[in-house]
N, CA, C and O atoms as a Tripos MOL2 file, in Angstrom:
@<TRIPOS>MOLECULE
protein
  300   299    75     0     0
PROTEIN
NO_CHARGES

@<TRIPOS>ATOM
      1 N         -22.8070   12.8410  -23.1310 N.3       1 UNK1
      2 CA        -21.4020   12.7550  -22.7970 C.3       1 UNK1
      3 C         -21.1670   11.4460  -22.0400 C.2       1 UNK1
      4 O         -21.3080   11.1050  -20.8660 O.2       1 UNK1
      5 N         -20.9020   11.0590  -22.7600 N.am      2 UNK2
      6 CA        -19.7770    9.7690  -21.5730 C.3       2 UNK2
      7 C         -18.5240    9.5130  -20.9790 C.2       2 UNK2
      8 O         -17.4400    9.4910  -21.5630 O.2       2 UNK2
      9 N         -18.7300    9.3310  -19.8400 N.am      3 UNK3
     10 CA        -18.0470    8.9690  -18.6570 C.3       3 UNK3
     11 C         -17.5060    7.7600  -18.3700 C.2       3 UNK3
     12 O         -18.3060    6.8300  -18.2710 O.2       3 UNK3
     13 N         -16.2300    7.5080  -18.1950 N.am      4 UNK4
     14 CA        -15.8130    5.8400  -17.5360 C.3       4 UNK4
     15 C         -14.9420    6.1840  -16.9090 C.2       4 UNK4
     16 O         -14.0120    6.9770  -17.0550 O.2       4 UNK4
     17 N         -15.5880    4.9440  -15.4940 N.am      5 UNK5
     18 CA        -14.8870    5.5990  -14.2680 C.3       5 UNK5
     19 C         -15.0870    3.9970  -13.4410 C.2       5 UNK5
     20 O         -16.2070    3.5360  -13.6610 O.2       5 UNK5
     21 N         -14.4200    3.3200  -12.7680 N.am      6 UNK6
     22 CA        -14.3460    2.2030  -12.2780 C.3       6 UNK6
     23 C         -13.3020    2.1770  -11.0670 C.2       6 UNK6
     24 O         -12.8570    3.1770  -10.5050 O.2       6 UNK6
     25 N         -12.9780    0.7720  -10.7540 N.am      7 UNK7
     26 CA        -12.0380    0.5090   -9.4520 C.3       7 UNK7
     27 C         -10.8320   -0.4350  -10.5940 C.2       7 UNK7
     28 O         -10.9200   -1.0400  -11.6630 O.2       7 UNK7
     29 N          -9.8110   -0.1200   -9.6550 N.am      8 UNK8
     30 CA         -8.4440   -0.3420   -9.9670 C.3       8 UNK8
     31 C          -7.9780   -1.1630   -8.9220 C.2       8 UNK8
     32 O          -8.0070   -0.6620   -7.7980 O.2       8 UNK8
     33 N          -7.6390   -2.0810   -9.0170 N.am      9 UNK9
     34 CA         -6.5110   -2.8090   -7.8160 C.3       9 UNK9
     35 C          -5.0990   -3.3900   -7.9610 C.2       9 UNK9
     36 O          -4.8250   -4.3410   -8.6940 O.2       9 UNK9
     37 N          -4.2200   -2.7120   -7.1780 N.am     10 UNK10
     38 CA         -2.9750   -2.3210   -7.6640 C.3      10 UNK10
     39 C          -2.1660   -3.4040   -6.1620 C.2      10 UNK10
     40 O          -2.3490   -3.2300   -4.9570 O.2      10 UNK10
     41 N          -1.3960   -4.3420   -6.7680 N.am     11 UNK11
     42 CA         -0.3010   -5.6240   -5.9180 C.3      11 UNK11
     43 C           0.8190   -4.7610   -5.6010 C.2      11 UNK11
     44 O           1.4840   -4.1550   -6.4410 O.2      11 UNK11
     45 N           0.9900   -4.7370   -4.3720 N.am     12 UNK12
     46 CA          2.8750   -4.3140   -4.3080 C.3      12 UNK12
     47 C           3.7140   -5.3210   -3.6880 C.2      12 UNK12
     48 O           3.0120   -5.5130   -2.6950 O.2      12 UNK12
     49 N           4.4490   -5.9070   -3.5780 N.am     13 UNK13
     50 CA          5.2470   -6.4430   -2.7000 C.3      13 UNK13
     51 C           6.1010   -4.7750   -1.9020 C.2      13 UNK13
     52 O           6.8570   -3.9800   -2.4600 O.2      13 UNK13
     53 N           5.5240   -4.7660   -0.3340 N.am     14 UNK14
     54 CA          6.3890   -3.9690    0.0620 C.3      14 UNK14
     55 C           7.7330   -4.1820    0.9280 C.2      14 UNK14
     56 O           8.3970   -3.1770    1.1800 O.2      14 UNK14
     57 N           8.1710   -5.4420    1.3980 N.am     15 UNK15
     58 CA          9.0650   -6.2510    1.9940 C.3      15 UNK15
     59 C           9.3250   -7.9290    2.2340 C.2      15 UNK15
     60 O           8.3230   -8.6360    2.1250 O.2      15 UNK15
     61 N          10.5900   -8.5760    2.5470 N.am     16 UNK16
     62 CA         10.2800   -9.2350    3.0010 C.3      16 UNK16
     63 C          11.0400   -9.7750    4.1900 C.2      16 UNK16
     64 O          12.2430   -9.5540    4.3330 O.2      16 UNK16
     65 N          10.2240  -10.5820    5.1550 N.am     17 UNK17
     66 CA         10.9620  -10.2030    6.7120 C.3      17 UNK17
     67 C          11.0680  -12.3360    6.9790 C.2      17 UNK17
     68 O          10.3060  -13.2110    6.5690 O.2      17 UNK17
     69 N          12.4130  -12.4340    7.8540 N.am     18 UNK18
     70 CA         12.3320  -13.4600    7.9080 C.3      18 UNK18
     71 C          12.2740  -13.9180    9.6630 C.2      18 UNK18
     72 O          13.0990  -13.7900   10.5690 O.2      18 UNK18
     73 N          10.3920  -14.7030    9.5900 N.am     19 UNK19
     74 CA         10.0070  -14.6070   10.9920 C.3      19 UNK19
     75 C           9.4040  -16.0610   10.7610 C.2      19 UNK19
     76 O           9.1620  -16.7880    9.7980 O.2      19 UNK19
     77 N           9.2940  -16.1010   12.0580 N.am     20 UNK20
     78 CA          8.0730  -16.9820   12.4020 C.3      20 UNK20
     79 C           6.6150  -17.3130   11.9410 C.2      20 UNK20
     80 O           5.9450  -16.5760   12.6650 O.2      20 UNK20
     81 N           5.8770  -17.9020   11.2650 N.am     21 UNK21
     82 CA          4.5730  -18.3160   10.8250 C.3      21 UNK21
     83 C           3.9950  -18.7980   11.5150 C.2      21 UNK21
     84 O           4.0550  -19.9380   11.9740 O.2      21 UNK21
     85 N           3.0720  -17.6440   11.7610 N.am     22 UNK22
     86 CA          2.1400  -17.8210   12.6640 C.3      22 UNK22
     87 C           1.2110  -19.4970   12.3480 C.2      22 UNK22
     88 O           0.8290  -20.0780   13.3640 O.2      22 UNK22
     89 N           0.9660  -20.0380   11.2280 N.am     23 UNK23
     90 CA          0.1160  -21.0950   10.6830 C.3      23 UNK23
     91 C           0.9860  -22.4400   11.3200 C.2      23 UNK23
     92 O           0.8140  -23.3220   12.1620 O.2      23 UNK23
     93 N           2.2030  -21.9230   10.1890 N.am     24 UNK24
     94 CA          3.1880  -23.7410   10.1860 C.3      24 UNK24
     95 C           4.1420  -23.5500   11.5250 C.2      24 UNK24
     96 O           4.5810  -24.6170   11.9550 O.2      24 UNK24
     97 N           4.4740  -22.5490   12.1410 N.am     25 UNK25
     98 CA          5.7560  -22.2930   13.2630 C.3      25 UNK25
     99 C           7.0220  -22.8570   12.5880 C.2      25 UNK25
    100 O           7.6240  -23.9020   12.8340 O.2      25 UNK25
    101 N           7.1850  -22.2290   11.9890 N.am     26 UNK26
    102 CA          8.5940  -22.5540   11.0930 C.3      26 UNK26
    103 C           9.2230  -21.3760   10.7290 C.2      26 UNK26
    104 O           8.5380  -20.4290   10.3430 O.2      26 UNK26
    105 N          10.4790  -21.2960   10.7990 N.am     27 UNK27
    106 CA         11.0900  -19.5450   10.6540 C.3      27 UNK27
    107 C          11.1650  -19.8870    9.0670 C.2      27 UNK27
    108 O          11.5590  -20.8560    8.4180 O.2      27 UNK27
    109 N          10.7460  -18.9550    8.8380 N.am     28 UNK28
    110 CA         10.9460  -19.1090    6.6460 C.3      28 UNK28
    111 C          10.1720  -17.2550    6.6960 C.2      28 UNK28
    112 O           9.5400  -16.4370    7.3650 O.2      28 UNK28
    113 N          10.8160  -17.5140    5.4930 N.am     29 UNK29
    114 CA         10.7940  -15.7950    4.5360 C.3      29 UNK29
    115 C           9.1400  -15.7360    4.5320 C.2      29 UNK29
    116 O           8.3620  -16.6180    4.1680 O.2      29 UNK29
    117 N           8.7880  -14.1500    5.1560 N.am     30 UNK30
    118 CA          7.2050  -13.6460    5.0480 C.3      30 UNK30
    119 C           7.1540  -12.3320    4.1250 C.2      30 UNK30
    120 O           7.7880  -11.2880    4.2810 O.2      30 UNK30
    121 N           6.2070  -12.6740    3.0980 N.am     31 UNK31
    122 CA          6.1570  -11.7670    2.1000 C.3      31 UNK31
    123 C           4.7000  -10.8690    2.2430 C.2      31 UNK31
    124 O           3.5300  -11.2480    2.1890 O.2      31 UNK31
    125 N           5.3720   -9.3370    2.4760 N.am     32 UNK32
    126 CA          4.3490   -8.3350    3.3020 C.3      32 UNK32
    127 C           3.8030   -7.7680    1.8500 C.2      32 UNK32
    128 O           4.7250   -7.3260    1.1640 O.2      32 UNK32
    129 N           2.5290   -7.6890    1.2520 N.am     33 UNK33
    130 CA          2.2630   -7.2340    0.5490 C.3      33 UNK33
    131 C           0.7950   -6.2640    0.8030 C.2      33 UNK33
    132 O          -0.1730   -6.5070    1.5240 O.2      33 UNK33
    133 N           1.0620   -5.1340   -0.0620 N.am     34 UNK34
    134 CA         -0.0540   -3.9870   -0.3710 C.3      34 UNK34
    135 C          -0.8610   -3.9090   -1.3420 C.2      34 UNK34
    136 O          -0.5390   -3.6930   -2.5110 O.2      34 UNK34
    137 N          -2.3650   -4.1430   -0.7700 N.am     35 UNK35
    138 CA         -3.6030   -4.3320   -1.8520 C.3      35 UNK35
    139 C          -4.2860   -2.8390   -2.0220 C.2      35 UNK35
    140 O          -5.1330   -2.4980   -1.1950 O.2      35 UNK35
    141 N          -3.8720   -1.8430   -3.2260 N.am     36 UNK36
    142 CA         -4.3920   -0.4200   -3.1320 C.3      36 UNK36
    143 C          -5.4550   -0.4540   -4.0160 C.2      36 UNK36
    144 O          -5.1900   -0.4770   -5.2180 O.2      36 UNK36
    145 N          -6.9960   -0.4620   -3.5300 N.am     37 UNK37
    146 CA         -7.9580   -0.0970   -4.4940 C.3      37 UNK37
    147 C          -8.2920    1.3100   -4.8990 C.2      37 UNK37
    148 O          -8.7860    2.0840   -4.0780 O.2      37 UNK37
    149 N          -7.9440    1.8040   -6.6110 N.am     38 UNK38
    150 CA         -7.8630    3.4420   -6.8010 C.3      38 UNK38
    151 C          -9.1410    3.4350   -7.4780 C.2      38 UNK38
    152 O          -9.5700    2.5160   -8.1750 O.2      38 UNK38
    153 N          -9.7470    4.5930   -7.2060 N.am     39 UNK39
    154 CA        -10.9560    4.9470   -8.1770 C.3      39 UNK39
    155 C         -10.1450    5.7370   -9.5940 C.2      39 UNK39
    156 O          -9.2830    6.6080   -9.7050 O.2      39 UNK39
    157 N         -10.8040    5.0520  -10.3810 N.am     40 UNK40
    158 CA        -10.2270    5.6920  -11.9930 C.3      40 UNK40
    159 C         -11.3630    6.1040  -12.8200 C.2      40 UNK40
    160 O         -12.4780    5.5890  -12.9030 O.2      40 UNK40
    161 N         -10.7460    7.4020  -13.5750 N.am     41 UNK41
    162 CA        -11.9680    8.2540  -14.2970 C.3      41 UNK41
    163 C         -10.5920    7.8690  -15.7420 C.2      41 UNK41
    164 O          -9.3900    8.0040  -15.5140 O.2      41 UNK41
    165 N         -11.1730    7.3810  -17.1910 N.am     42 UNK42
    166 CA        -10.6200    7.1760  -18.1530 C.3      42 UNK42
    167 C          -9.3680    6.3200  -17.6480 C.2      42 UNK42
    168 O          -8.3030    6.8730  -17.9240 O.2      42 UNK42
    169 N          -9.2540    5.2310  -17.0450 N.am     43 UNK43
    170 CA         -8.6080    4.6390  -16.7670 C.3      43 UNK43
    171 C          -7.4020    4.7840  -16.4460 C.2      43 UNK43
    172 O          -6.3700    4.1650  -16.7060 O.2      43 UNK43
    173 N          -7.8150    6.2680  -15.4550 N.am     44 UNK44
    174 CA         -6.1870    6.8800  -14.6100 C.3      44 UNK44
    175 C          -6.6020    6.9710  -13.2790 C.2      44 UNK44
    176 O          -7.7540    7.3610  -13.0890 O.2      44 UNK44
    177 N          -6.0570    6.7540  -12.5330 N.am     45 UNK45
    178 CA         -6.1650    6.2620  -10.9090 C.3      45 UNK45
    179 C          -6.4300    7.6500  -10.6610 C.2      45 UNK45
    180 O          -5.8290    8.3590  -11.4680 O.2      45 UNK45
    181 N          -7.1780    8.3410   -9.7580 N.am     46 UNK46
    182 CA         -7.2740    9.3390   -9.1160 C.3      46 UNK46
    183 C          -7.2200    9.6190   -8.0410 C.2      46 UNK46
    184 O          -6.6870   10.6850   -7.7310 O.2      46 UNK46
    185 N          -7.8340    8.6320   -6.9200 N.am     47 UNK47
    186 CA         -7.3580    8.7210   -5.9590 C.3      47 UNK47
    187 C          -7.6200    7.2200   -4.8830 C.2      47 UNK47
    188 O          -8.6270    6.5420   -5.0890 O.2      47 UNK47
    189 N          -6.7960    6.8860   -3.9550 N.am     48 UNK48
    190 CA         -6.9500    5.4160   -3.4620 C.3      48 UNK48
    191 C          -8.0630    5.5430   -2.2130 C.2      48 UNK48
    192 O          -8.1680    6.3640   -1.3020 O.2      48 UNK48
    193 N          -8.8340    4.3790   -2.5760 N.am     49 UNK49
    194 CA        -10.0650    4.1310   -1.4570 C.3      49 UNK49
    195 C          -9.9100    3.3860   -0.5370 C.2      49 UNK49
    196 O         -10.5150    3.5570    0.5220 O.2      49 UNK49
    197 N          -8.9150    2.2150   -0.7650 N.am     50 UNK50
    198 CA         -8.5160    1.8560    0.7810 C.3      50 UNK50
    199 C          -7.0300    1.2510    0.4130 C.2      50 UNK50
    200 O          -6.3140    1.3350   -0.5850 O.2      50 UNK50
    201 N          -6.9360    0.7610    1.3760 N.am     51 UNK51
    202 CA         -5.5120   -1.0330    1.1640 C.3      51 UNK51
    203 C          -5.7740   -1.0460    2.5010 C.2      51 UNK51
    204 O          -6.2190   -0.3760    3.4330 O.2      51 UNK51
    205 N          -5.1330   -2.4880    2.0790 N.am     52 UNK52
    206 CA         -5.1400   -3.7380    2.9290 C.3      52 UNK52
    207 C          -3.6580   -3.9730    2.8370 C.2      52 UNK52
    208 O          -2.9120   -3.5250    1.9660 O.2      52 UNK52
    209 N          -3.2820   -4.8590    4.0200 N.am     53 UNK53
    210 CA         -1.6510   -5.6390    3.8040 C.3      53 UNK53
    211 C          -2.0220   -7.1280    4.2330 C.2      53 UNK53
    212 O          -2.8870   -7.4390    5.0510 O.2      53 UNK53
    213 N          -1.3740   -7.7970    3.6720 N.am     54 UNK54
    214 CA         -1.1770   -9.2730    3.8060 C.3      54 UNK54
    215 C           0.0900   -9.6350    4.1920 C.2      54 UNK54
    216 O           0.9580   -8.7890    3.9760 O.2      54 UNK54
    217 N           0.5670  -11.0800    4.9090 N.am     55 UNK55
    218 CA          1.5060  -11.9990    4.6910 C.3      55 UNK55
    219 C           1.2490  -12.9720    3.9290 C.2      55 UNK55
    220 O           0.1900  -13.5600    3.7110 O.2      55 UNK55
    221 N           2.4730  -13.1410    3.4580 N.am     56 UNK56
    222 CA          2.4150  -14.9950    2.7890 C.3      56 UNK56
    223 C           3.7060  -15.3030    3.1320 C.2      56 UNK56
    224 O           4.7260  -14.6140    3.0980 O.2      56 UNK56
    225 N           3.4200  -17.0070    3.6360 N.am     57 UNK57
    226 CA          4.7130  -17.8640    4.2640 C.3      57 UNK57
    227 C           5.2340  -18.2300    2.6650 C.2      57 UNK57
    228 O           4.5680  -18.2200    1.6300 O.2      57 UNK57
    229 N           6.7020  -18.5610    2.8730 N.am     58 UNK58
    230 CA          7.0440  -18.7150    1.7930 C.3      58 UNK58
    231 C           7.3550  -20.7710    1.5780 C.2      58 UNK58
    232 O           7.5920  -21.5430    0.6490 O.2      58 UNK58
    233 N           7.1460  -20.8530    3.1270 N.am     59 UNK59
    234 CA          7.1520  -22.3600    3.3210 C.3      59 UNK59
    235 C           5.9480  -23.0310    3.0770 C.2      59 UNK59
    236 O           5.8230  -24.0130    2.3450 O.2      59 UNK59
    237 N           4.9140  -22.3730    3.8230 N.am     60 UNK60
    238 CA          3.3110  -23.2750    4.0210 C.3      60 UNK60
    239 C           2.2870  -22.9410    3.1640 C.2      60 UNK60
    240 O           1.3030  -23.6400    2.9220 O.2      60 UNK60
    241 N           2.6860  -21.2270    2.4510 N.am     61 UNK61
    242 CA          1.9590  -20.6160    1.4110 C.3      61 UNK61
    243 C           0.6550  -20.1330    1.6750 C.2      61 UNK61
    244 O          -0.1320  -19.9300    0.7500 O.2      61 UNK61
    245 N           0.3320  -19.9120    2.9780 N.am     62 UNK62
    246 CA         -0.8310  -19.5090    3.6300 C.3      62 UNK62
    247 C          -0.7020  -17.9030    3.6030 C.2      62 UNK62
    248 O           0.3750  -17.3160    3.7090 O.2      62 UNK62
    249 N          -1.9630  -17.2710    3.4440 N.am     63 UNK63
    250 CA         -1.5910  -15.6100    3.4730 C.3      63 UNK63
    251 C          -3.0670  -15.2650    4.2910 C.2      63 UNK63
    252 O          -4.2370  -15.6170    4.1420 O.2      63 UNK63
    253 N          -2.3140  -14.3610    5.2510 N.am     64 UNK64
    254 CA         -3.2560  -13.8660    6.2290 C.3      64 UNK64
    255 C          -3.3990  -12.0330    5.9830 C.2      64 UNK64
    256 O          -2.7340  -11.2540    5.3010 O.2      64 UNK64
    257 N          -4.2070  -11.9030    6.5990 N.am     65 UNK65
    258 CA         -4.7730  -10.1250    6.8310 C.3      65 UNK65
    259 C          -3.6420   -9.7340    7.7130 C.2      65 UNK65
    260 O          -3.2700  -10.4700    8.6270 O.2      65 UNK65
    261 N          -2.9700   -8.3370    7.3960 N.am     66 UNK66
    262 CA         -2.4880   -7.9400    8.6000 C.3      66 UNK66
    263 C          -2.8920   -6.3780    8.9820 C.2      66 UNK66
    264 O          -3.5150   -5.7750    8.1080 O.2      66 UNK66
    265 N          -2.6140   -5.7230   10.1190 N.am     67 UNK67
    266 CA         -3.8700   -4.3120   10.3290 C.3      67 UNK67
    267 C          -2.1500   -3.5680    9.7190 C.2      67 UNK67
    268 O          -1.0390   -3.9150    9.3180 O.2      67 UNK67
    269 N          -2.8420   -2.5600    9.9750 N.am     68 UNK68
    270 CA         -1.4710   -1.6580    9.3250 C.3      68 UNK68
    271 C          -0.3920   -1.2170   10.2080 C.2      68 UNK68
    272 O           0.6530   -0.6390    9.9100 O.2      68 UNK68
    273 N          -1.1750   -1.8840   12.2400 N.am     69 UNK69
    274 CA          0.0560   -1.5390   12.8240 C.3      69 UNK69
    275 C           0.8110   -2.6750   12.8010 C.2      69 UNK69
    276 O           1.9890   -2.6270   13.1570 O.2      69 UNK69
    277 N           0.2210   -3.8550   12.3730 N.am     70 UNK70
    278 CA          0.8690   -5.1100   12.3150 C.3      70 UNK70
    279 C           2.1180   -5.2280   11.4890 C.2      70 UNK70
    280 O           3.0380   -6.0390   11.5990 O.2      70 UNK70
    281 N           1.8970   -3.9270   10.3640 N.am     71 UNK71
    282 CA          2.6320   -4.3010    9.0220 C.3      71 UNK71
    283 C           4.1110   -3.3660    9.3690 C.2      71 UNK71
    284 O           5.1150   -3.3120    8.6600 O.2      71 UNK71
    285 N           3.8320   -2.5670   10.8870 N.am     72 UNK72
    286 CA          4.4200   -1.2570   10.9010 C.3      72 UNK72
    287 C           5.7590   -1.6550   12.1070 C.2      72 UNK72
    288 O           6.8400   -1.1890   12.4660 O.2      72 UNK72
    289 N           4.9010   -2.7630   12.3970 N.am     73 UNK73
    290 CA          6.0180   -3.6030   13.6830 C.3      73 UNK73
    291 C           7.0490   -5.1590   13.2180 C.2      73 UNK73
    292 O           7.8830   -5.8850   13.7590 O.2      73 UNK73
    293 N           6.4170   -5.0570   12.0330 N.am     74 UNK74
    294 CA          7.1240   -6.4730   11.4560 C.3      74 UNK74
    295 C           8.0780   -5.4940   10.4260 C.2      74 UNK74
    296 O           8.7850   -6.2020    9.7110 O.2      74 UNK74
    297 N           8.2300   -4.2810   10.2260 N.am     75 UNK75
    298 CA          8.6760   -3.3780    9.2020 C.3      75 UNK75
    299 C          10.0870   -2.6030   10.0040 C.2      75 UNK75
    300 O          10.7410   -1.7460    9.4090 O.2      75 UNK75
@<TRIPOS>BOND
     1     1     2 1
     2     2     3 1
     3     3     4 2
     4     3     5 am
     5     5     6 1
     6     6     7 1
     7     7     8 2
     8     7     9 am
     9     9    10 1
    10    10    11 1
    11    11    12 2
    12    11    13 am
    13    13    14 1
    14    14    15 1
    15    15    16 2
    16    15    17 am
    17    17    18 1
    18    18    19 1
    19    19    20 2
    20    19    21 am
    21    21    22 1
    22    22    23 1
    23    23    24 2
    24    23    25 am
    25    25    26 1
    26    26    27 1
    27    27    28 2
    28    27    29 am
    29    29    30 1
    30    30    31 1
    31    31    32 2
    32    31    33 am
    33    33    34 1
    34    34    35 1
    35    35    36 2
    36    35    37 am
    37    37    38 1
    38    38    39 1
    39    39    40 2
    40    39    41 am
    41    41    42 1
    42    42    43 1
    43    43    44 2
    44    43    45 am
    45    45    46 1
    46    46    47 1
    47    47    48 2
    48    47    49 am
    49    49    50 1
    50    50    51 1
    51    51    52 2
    52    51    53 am
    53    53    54 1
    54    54    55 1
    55    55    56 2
    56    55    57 am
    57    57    58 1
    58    58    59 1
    59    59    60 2
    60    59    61 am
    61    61    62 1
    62    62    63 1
    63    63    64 2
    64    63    65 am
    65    65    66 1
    66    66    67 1
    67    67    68 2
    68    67    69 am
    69    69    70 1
    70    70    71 1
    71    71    72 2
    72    71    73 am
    73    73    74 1
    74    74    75 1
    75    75    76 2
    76    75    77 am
    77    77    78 1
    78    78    79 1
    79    79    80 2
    80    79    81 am
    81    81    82 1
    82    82    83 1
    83    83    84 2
    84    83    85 am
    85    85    86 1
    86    86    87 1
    87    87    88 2
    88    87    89 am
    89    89    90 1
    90    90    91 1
    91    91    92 2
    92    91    93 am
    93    93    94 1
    94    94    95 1
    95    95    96 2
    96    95    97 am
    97    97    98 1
    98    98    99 1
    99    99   100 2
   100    99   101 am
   101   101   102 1
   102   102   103 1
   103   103   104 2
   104   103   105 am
   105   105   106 1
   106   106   107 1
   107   107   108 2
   108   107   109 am
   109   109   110 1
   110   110   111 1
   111   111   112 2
   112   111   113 am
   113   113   114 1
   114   114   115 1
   115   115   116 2
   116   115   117 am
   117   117   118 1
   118   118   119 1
   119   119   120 2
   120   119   121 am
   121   121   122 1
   122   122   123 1
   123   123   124 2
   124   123   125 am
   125   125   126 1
   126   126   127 1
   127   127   128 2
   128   127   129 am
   129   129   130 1
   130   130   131 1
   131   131   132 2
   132   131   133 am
   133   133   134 1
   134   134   135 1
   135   135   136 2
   136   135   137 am
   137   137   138 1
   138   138   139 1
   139   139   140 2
   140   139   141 am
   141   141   142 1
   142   142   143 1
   143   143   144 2
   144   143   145 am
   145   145   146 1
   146   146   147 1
   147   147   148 2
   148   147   149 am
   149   149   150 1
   150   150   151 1
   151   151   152 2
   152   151   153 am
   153   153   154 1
   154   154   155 1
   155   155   156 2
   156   155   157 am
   157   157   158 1
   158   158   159 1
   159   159   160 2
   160   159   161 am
   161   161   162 1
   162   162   163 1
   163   163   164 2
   164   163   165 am
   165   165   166 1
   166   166   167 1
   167   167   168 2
   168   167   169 am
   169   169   170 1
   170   170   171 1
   171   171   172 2
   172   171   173 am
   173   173   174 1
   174   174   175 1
   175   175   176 2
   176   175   177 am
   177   177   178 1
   178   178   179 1
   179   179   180 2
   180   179   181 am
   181   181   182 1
   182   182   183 1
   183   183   184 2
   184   183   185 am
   185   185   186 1
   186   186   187 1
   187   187   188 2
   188   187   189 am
   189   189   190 1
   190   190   191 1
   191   191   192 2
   192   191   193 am
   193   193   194 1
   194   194   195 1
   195   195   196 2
   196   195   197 am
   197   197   198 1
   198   198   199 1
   199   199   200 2
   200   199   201 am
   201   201   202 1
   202   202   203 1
   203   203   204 2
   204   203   205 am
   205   205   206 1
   206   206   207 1
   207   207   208 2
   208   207   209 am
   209   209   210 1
   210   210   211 1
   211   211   212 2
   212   211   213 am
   213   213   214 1
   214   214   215 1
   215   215   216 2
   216   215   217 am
   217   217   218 1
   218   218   219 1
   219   219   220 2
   220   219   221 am
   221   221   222 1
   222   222   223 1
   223   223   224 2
   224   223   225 am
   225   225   226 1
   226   226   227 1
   227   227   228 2
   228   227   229 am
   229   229   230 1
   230   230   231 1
   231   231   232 2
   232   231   233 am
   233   233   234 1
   234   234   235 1
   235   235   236 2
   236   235   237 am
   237   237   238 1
   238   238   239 1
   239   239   240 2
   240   239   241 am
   241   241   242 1
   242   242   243 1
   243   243   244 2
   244   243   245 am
   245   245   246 1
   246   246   247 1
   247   247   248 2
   248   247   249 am
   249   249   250 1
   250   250   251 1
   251   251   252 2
   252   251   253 am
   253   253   254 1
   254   254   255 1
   255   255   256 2
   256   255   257 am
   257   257   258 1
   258   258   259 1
   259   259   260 2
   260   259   261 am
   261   261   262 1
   262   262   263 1
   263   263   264 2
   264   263   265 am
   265   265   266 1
   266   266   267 1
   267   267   268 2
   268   267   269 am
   269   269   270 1
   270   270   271 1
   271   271   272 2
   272   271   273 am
   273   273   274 1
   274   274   275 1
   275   275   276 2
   276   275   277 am
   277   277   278 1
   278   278   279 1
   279   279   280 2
   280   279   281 am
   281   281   282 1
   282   282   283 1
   283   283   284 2
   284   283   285 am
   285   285   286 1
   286   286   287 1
   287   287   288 2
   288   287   289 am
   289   289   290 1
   290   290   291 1
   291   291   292 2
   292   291   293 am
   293   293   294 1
   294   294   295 1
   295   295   296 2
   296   295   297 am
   297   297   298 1
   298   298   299 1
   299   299   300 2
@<TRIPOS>SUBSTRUCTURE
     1 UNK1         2 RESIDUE 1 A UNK
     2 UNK2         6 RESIDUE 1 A UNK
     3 UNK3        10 RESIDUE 1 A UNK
     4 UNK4        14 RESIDUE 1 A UNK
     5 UNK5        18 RESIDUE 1 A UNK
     6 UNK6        22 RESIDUE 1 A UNK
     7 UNK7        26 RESIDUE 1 A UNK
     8 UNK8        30 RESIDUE 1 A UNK
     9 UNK9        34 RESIDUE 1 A UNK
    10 UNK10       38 RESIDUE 1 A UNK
    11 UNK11       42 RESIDUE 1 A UNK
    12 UNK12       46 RESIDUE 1 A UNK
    13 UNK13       50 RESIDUE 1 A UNK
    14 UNK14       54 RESIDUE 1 A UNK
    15 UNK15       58 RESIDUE 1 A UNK
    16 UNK16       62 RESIDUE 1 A UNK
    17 UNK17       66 RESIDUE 1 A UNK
    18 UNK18       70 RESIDUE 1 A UNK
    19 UNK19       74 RESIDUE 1 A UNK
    20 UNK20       78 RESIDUE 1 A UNK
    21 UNK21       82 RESIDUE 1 A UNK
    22 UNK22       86 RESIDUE 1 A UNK
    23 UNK23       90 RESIDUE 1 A UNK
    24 UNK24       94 RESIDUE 1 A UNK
    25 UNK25       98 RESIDUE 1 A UNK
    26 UNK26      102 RESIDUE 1 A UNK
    27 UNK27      106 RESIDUE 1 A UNK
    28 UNK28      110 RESIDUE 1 A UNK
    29 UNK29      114 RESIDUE 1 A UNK
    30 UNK30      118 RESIDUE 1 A UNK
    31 UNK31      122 RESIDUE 1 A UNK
    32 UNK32      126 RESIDUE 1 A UNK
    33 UNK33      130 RESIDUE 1 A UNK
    34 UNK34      134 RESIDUE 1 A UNK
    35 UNK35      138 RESIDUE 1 A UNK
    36 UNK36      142 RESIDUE 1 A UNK
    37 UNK37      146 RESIDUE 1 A UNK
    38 UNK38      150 RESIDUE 1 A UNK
    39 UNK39      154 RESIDUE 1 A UNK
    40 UNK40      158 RESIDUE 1 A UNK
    41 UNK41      162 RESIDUE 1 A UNK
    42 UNK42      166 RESIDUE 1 A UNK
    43 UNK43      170 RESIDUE 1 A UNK
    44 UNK44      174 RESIDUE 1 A UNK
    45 UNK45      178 RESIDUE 1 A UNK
    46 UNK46      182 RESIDUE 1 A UNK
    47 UNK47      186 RESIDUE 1 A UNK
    48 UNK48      190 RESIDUE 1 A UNK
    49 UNK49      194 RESIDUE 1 A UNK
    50 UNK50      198 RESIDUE 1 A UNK
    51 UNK51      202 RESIDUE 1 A UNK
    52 UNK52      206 RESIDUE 1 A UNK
    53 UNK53      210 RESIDUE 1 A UNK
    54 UNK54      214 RESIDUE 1 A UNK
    55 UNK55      218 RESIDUE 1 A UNK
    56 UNK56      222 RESIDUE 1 A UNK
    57 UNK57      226 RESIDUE 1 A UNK
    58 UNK58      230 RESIDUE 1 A UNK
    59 UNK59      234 RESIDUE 1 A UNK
    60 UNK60      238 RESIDUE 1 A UNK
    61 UNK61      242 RESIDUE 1 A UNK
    62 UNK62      246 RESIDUE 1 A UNK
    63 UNK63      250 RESIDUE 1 A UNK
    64 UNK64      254 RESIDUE 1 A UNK
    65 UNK65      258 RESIDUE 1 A UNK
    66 UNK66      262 RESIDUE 1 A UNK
    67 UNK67      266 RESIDUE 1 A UNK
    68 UNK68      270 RESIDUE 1 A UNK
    69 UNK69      274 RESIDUE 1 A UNK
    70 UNK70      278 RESIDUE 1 A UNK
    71 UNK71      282 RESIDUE 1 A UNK
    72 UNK72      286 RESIDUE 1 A UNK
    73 UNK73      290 RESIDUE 1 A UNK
    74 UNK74      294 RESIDUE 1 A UNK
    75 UNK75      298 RESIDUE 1 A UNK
């Protein structure tokens, strides 16, 4: 019997907030995005193993890590 079962990684844009950059210090649009890695059996997501959130400046184009209370206070 065979089995296929792998990792999935799924982009969201979940907002976008207009702040300060931390890199360039320039107020310009920060784009908060969600990195969801799902485990998939026949190439249907079953269930998610982690995420991550990011920024990206929309001026300097730099994208940093953010923790999830980071994402929860800029939100």
């Amino acid at each position: 019997m065979l089995i296929l079962f792998g990792f999935k990684t799924a982009v969201k844009e979940l907002f976008r907030r207009q702040t300060v950059c931390p890199n360039c210090g320039q107020n310009a649009s920060q784009r908060i995005d969600e990195r969801a890695s799902k485990f998939t059996v026949f190439f249907i997501p079953v269930f998610t193993t982690s995420r991550r959130y990011s920024r990206t400046c929309a001026y300097c184009g730099i994208t940093s890590e953010l923790s999830r209370s980071e994402k929860n206070a800029l939100a």
